[in-house]
N, C-alpha and C positions, 0 to 999 in steps of 0.2 A: 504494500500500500504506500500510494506516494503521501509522505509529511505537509502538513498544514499549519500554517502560522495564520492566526487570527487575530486580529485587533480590533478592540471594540472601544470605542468614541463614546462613551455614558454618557457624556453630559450635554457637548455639541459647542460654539464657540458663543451663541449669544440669543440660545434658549431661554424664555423665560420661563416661572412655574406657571403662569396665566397661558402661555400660547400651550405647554405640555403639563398639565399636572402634574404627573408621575415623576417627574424630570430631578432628580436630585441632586441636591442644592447643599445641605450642609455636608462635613467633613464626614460623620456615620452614616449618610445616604450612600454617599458618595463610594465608600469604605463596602458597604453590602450590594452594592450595583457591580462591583467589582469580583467579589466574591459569586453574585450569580452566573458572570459570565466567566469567571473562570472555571465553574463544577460546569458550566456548557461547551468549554474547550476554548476558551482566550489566552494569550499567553501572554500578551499585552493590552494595558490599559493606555489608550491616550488618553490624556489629563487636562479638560480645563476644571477651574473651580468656581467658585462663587463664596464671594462677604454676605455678613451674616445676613443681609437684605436679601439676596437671591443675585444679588447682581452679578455680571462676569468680573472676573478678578484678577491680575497679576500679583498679588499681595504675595511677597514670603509667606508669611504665616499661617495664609490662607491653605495653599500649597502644600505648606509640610504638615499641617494638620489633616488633611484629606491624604497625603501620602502614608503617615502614617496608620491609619485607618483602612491604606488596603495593606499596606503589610502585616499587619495584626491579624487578617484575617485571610491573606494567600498569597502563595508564590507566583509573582508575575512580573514583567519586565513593566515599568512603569515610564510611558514617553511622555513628556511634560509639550504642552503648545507651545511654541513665542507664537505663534498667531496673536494673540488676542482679541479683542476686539477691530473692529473696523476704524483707523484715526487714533487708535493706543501705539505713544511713542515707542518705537526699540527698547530705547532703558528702562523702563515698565514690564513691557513682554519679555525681555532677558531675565527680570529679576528673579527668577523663582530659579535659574539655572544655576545659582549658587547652592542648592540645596546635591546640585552633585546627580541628577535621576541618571539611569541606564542607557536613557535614549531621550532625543527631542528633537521635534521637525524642524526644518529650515526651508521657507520657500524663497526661491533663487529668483521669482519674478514677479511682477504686477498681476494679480487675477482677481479676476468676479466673484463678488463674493455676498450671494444673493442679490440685494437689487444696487449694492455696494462694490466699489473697488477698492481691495486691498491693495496700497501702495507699498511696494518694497523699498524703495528708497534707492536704486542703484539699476542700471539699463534691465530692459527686458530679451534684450535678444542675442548679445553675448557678455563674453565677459571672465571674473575667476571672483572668490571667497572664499575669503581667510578661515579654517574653522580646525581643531585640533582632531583628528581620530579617537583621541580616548583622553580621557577625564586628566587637567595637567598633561598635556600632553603639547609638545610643541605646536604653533599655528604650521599649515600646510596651507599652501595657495593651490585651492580645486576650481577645477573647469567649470563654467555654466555650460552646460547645451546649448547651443545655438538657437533659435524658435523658426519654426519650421519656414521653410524657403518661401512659402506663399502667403505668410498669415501678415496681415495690419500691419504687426512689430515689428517685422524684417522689412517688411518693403518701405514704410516709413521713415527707418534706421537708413534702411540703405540709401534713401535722398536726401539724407542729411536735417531729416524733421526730429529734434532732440524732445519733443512731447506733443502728443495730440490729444484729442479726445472724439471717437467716434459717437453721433447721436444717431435717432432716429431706429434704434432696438428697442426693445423692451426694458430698457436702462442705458445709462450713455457707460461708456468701456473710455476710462483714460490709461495712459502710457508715458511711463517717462523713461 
């Protein structure tokens, strides 16, 4: 039988309890949503959290008190968001990455992000970032992917238009 790695998203990036009831918000919710899908075969948790309001959160505290909470109760590689929110600065989204987790995402470009664009702060269609292999581990300069030969980003990049913003979708898509 071929191996499966599963990763379950519990929480989502800016859920609230009114659009999902069920949606778990504090650190013990957070802690037993983890545990359910690990007795289901997850082997990792991606992590966002939520203050004590329900709100989304970068907060430290926030963080290690809901990480704590799934280690208490299973064994599972825990990937922390910098996503954040949609318009949450870098140094906000990074701060939970002091806390050391196993794994956390990194997106290398500008994307849609519901009727929102997530800005990355740096080109979308090539490039490199700086990011260590393992926890203290020296910076390495890695490759971005190029964005595919025919999309917006490239062909905008490539006449020299340093940001746009496409209208007339079902939400406007910027680019820088």
């Amino acid at each position: 039988m071929d191996k499966l790695i599963i990763t379950a998203a519990i929480v989502g990036a800016e859920l609230t309890p009114a659009q999902m009831p069920a949606l778990p918000v504090t650190a013990r919710q957070i802690g037993e949503a983890a545990e359910e899908c690990c007795e289901a075969g997850a082997s990792i948790i991606h992590l966002h959290v939520r203050d004590g309001a329900g709100n989304p959160s970068q907060a430290v505290d926030d963080s290690a008190n809901a990480v704590d909470e799934i280690r208490r109760r299973c064994d599972v590689i825990v990937q922390f968001s910098t996503g954040g929110a949609v318009g949450t600065p870098i140094e906000l989204r990074a701060a939970p990455l002091r806390l050391a987790p196993e794994m956390a995402t990194l997106t290398t470009g500008t994307v849609n992000f519901g009727d929102d664009v997530f800005l990355v702060g740096f080109g979308t269609d090539r490039g490199t970032v700086a990011a260590a292999s393992d926890w203290g581990g020296p910076m390495e300069v890695k490759a971005v992917r190029p964005s595919h030969a025919r999309s917006y980003g490239r062909v905008c990049h490539d006449a020299g238009i340093p940001a746009f913003m496409l209208t007339g979708m079902s939400s406007s898509i910027a680019f820088t």
